[in-house]
N, C-alpha and C positions, 0 to 999 in steps of 0.2 A: 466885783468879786469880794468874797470875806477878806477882809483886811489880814494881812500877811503879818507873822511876827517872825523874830528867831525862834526856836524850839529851846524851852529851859531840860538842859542836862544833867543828871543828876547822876554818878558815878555809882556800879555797882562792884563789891569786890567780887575778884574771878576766883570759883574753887570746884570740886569736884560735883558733879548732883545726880542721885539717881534715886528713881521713884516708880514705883508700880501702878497701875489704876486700870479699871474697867475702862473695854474698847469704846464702849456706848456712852462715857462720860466724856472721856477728850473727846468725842465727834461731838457730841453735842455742844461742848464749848469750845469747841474748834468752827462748827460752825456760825457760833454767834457772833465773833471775832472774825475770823479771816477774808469776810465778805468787805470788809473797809481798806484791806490791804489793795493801793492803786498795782495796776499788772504792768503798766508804762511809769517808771520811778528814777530819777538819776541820783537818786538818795538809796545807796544796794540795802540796808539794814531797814528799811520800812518796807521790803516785800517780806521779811521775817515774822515774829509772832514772838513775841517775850514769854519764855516758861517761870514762872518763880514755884519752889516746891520749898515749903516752910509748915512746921506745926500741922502737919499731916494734910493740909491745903495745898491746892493748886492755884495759883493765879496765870491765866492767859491774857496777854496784852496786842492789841494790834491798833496803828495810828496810820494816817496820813495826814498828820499835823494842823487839821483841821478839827477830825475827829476823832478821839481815842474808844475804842470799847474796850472792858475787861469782863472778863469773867470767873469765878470763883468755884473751886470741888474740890471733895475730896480723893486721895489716894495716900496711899502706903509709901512713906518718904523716910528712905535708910540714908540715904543725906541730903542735907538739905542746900540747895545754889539756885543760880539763878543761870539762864541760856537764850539764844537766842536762835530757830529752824526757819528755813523759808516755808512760811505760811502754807502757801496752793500746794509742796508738794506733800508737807507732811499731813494736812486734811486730807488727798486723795489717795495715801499708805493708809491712812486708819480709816477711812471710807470701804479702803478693800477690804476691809481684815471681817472676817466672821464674826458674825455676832455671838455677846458674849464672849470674846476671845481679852484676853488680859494682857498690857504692852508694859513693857519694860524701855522707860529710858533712861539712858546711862552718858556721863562724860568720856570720851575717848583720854589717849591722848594728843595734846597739841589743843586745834581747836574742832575734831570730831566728837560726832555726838553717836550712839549706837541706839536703833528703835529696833526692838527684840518683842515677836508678839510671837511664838509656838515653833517653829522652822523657819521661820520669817527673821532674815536679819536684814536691817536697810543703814547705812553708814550716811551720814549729813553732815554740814560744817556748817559750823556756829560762827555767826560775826560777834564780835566784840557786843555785850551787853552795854559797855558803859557807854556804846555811839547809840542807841535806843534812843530816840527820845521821850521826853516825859510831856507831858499836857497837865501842868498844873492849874487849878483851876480856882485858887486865890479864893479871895472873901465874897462868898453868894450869902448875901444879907436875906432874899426873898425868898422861902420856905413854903414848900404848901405839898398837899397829899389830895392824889386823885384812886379812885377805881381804875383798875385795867379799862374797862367797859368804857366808862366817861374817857379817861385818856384815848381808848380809840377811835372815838365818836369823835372828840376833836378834831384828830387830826386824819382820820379815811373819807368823813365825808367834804374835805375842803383840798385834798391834797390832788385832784385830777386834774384844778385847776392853775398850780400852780405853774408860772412862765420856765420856759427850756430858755427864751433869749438871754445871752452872756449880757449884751450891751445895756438891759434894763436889771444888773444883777439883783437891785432889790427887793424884785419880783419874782426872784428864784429861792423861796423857801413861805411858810406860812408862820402868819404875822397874828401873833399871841399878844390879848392886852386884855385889861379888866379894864371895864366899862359899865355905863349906866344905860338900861334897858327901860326907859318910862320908871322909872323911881325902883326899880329892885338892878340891884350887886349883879354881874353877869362875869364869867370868865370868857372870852372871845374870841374864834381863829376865823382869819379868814384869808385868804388864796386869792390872786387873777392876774391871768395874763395879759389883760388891756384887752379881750375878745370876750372873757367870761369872766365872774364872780362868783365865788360860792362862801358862805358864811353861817357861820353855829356861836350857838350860845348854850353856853350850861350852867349852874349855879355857882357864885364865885368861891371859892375853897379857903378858908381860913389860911389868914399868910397869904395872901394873895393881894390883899387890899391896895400896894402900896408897890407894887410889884413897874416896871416899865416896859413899857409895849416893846417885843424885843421880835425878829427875825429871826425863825430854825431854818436853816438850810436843808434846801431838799434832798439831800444825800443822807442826813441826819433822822429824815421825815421816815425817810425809806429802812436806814435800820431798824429804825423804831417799830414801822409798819412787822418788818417780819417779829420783832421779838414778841409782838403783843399776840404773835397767833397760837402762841403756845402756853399762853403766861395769865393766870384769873387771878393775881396776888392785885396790891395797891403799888402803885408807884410816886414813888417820891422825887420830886422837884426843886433843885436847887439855880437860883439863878441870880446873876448882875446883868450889868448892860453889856458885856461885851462873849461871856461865856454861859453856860446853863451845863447844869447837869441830873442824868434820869438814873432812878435807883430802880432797876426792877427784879426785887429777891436775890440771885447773886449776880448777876449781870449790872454793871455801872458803863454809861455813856457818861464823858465829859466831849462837849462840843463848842467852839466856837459859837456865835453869832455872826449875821450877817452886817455890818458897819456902813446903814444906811435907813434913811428913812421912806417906810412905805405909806404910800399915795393916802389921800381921804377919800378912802373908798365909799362911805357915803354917800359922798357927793352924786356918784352916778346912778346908784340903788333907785329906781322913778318912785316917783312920791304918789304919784295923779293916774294910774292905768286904771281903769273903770269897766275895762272890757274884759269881762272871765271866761275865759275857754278853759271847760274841764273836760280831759279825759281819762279814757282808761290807760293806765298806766301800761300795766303790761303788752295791752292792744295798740298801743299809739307805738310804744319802742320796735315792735314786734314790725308795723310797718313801716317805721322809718329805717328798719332795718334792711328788710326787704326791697325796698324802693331805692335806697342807697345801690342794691350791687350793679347798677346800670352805670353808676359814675365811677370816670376814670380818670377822678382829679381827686386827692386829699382833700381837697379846699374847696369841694364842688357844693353846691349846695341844695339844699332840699325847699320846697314850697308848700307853702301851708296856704290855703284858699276855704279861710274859713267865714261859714256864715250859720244861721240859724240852725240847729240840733245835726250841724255833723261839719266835718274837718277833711278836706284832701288833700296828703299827702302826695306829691310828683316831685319827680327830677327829669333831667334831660340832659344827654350828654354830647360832646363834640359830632360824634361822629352818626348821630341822628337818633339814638336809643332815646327811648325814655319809656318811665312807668310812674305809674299811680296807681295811689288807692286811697278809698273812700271809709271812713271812720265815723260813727256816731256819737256825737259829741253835746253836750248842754253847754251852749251859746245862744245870745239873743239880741244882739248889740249888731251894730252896723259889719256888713261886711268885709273882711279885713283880706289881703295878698300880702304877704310877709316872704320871708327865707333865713333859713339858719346855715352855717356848716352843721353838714350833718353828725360829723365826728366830734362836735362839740354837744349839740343836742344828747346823743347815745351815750357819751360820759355822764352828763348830767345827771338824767334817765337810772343811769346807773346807780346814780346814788340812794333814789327815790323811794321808798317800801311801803307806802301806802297804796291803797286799790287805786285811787285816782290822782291823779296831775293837776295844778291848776297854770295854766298863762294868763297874765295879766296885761292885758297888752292897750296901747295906747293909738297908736297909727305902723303904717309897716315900716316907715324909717327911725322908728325909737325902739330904744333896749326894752324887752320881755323881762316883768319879773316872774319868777317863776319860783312856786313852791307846794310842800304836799298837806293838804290840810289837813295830816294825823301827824303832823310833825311843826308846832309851828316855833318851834327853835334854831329852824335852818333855814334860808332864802339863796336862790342863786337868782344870779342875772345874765342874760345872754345877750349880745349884741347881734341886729339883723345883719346881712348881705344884701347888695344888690341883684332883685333876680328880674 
């Protein structure tokens, strides 16, 4: 797991705050924030959301001391304080509210808080701001600026692969490093659960040079995933070895690192597969799709029986089913009887956007490299099954 710290506290003074803004702005950074808030917490002020209203800005905060996000808007601040609402219910009060509807929130007294949107009055209690915690995130020496675009490309097409198992946690997030590509600078991500590998390279970004190969956690991965679908600005990158942090327009992630060292994934990437099976992409997915719904095992696997200009795809299940189909393929090498999981294959598949697929395949008990040749900045690798 990410290495555990205490949380640095940093004391806010308590006073009155009330602030007006567009309904469509807190949802929107309501919901860039409140998706990190854990739903199981024996910490009660981290199922909350930190309001701060100052200088006609809003700042929303929400952590689970791994991961902090904020994000930044404006509204109409007749005073200025800082609060603290439980997260899930006030995103699903301003989720209801009509759009374009305008909310008004206000300090009670004691420690109620009043959210006022037209006949709409909702009464909430505020914990103590000052038990918040803070996720400071100290001296990031390494600097660098990417495109939205290139940032997504890092990290969507390497992220399917990344390990769910707790016990190898260092294979629970994707593993960012600059590296040497045959004599040109690369920036690098790459993902695997010990079944698959997926791995990208894009040009190394200035500030980047000197940077340490560091682990994002997949929960992190996953913020990020949703903010980048709305977001075509640059994002900025600050990082050490044990924190990172992403600037995207007014949205700030600071996150942890994962505090352990990921595998030489090289090492298993095959060097020597001489056997090209190309197909069509979308037609190959299409039937491993198909041929799959006969299997009544997650882990069941699919068979490729391939030879000379065509590829068949079968499976077979416990209880006597099975299906195949037959694919035309450019192949010319020795006959090959292989098998993949097929819920690994169709991840993969997924990531793919070229007309055709290449496998490079060596004998049916070694790893498949596989990759799409209008893209040759990515490679995964899939490990066989026994079929």
């Amino acid at each position: 797991m990410t290495a555990k710290a205490t949380a640095e506290i940093r004391p806010f003074p308590a006073n009155n705050m009330k602030f007006t803004a567009e309904r469509d702005t807190i949802l929107k950074s309501l919901a860039h924030v409140q998706s990190v808030v854990e739903k199981r917490t024996t910490i009660p002020v981290l199922s909350n959301v930190k309001i701060e209203a100052e200088n006609g800005r809003l700042r929303l905060t929400a952590t689970d001391m791994e991961i902090a996000i904020s994000d930044y808007s404006n509204a109409k601040v007749a005073d200025e304080g800082r609060i603290t609402l439980p997260a899930g219910v006030l995103y699903d009060i301003v989720r209801k509210l009509p759009e374009g509807a305008e909310i008004e929130i206000s300090t009670l007294a004691g420690d109620q808080v009043q959210v006022k949107s037209g006949r709409s009055k909702f009464k909430l209690l505020s914990l103590p701001v000052d038990t918040f915690p803070v996720m400071e995130q100290g001296d990031l020496p390494h600097k660098f600026t990417l495109s939205a675009q290139d940032f997504h490309t890092l990290i969507d097409k390497v992220r399917f692969a990344i390990s769910n198992e707790e016990t190898r946690y260092y294979l629970n997030g994707i593993y960012v490093h600059a590296a040497d590509d045959n004599g040109t600078q690369v920036l690098r991500s790459a993902a695997t659960d010990g079944h698959r590998l997926a791995r990208i390279s894009i040009a190394l970004p200035a500030g980047a040079e000197e940077m340490p190969g560091v682990i994002i956690p997949k929960k992190t991965v996953n913020e990020l995933k949703k903010l980048l679908t709305d977001y075509t600005g640059d994002v900025q990158i600050a990082l050490s070895e044990t924190k990172i942090m992403f600037t995207l327009g007014d949205t700030l992630i600071v996150s942890k690192l994962i505090d352990g060292k990921f595998p030489d994934y090289d090492r298993v990437i095959p060097k020597n597969n001489d056997k090209i099976l190309e197909v069509n992409t979308k037609e190959f997915t299409a039937a491993v799709d198909r041929v799959s719904t006969v299997s009544l095992e997650k882990a069941r696997a699919i068979k490729l029986f391939v030879k000379t200009g065509n590829v068949t795809v079968a499976t077979d299940a416990p209880d006597g089913s099975t299906a195949h189909e037959e694919l035309e393929s450019s192949y010319s090498a020795d006959p090959i009887e292989t098998g993949y999981n097929f819920r690994y294959v169709l991840d993969m598949m997924g990531q793919i956007e070229g007309e055709t697929t290449q496998f490079m395949l060596a004998d049916s008990a070694s790893p498949a490299l596989v990759r799409d040749p209008s893209d040759v900045s990515t490679l995964y690798v899939i490990m066989p099954m026994r079929v």
